[in-house]
C-alpha positions, 0 to 999 in steps of 0.5 A: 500500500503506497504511502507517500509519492516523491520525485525519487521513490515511493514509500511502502508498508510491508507486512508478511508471517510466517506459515501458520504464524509458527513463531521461528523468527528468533535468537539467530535466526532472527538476526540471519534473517534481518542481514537478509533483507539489509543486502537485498535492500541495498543491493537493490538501493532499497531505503529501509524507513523502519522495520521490525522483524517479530517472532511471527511476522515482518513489518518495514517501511520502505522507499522504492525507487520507480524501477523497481515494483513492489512485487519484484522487491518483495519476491526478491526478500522473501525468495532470498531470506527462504533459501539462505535460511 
């Protein structure tokens, strides 16, 4: 859901979980995990907003520039941090 609109990118709120909520985001895992999405951003020059990673589930705020759909961004995310971990 688009938040806000600039010349340079667009800011999105992402949420996602974890299958059946099964709390498996934690201790090393958790960090691992936030690594992940950390390089896929900036591999993609992906501003994180702010973000938090629960137990259960993912929230950030991120800016997107225009090249890049949302779809992409988050397929790229989840598709990353699902095969590294």
């Amino acid at each position: 859901m688009p938040v806000a609109f600039n010349d340079k990118a667009t800011l999105y709120s992402l949420v996602w979980i974890t299958k059946n909520r099964f709390k498996v985001l934690r201790g090393n895992l958790q960090h691992r995990v936030r690594q992940i999405i950390r390089q896929v951003c900036e591999e993609n020059k992906v501003e994180i907003i702010s973000g938090v990673l629960s137990s259960d589930h993912v929230h950030m705020l991120v800016s997107i520039p225009p090249k890049l759909s949302v779809s992409d961004f988050v397929r790229k995310v989840k598709g990353r941090s699902s095969f590294k971990v």
